[in-house]
C-alpha positions in Angstrom: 13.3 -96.9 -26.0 16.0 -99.5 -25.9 17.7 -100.4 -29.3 16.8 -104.2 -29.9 18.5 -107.0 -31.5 16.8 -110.7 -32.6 19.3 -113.2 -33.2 18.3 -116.7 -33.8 19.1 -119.7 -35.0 16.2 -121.9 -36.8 16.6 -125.1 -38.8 14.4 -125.3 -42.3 13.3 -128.8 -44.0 13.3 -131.9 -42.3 11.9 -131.5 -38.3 10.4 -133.6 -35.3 7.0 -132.1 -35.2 4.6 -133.9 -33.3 5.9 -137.1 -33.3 6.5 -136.9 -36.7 9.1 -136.2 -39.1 7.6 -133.4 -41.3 9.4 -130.6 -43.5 9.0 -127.3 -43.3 8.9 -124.4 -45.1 10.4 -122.2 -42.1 12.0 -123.3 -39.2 9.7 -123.0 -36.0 11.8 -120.1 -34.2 11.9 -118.6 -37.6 8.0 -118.7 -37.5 8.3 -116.8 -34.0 10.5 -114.4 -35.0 8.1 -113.1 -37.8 5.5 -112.9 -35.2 7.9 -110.9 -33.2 9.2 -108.5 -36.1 5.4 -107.9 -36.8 5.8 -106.5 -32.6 8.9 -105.1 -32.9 9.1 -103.2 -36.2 12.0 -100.7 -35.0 14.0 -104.3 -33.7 17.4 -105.5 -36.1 17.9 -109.3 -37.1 20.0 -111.4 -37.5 20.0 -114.9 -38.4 22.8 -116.8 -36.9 23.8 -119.8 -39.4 27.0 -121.8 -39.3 29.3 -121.3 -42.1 28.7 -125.1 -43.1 25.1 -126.9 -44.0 24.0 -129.9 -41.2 22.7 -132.3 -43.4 19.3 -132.4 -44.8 18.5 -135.6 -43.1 17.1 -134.7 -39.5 18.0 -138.0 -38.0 21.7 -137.1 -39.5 21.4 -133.6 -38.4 20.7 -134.6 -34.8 23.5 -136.8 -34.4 25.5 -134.4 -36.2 24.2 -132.0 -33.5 25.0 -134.6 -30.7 28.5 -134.8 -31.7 28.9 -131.0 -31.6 27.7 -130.7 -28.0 30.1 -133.9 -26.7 33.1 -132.3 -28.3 31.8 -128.7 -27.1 32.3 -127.7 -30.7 31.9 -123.5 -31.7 30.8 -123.4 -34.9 31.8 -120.6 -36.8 28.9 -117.6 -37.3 28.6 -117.0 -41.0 28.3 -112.7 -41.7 28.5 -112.2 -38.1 28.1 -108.7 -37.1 31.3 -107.2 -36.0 29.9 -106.1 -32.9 26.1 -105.8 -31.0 27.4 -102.6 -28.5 24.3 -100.6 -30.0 21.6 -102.9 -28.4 20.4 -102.7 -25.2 18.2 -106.1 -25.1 18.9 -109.1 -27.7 16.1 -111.5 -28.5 17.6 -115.2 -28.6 15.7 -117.6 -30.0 16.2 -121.1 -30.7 15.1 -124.5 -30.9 15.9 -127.2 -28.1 19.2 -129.5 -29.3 19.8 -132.3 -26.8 18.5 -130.1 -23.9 20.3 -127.4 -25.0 21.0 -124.7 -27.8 22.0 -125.6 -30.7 26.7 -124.9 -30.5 26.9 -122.0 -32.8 24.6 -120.4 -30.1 27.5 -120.7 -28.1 29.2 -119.5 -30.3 27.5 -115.8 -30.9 27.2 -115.6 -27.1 30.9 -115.7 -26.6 31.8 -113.3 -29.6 30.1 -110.4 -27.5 30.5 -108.7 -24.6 26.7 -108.6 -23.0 27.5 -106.7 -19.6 25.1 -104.9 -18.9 22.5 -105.8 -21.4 19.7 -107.6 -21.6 18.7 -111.2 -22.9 15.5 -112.7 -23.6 15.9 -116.0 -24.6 13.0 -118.0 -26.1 12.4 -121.7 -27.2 11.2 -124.1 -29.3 11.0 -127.5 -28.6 8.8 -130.5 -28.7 8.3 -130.9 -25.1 11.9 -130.7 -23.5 11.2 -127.0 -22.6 13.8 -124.6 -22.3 16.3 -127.0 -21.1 19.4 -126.2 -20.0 20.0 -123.9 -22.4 19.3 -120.7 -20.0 21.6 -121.5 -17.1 24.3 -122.1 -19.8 23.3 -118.1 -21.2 24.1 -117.4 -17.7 27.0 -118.5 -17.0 28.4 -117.6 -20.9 27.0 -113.8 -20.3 27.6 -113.4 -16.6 27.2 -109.3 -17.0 24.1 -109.3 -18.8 20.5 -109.8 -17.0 19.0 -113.3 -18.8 15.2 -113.3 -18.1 14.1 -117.0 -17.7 13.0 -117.6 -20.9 9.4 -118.7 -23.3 9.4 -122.2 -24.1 7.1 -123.1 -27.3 5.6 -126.4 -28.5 7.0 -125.8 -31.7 3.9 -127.8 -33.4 2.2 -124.9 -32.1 4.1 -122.2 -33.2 2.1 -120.6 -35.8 -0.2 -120.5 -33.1 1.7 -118.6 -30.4 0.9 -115.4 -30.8 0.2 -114.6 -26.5 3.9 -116.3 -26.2 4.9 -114.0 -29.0 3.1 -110.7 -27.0 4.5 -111.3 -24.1 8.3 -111.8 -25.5 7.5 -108.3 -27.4 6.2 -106.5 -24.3 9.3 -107.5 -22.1 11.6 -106.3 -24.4 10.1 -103.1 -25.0 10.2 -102.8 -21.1 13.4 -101.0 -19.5 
């Protein structure tokens, strides 16, 4: 069986939830990813955080966010691993950030070689899909094999248990 990794990024507190700003206890892809370690038991993970705190504020922390993607910005990875060469597949989860990952997601993918492995990606979002987010995976790891991706309605997280199944059962494939 192939050695996995889930890295994600997930934000805490304040969030767009519905239409709504609401906070939260966990971060949506932080909800998945407990439905996934329930799946994956034998998986490793790792929480990818910047070695600085966005503001509290989620209007601030999106524009804060904004900024990052005009200037293209790589936020540092705080406790990074020093390397990922004993996976075979890595989970990435994350939520949607101006139709894109959030930078330090960038910023993981280009502190790893990923020929040859594998990369699910999954998102949450409230309504803007996936994005662009896997196209720029691509191009970022152009010797791994990036699936297309699971988009979740992050409202309806703690509800996505077939989205969470079906993430599980690909990366258990070979």
């Amino acid at each position: 069986m192939a050695r996995i990794l889930i890295a994600y990024y997930s934000r805490r507190g304040e969030n767009y939830v519905n239409g709504n700003i609401r906070n939260l206890e966990y971060g949506n892809t932080e909800v998945m990813v407990e439905k996934l370690k329930v799946l994956l038991p034998e998986a490793d993970v790792f929480r990818i955080e910047t070695t600085y705190e966005y503001s509290a504020s989620y209007m601030t922390c999106i524009e804060e966010a904004k900024l990052e993607l005009r200037k293209q910005a790589r936020p540092e990875v705080k406790n990074a691993p020093a390397n990922i060469d004993g996976y075979d597949t890595v989970i990435l989860g994350y939520p949607n950030w101006w139709g894109t990952m959030p930078m330090v997601c960038y910023t993981f993918l280009e502190s790893y070689d990923f020929n040859g492995k594998r990369i699910i990606p999954f998102c949450t979002n409230e309504g803007s899909g996936m994005g662009s987010s896997v196209r720029f995976i691509r191009k970022l790891c152009p010797g791994a094999v990036v699936t297309d991706g699971t988009s979740i309605h992050g409202a309806e997280v703690q509800t996505a248990d077939s989205e969470a199944r079906e993430i599980a059962n690909e990366a258990k494939q070979q």
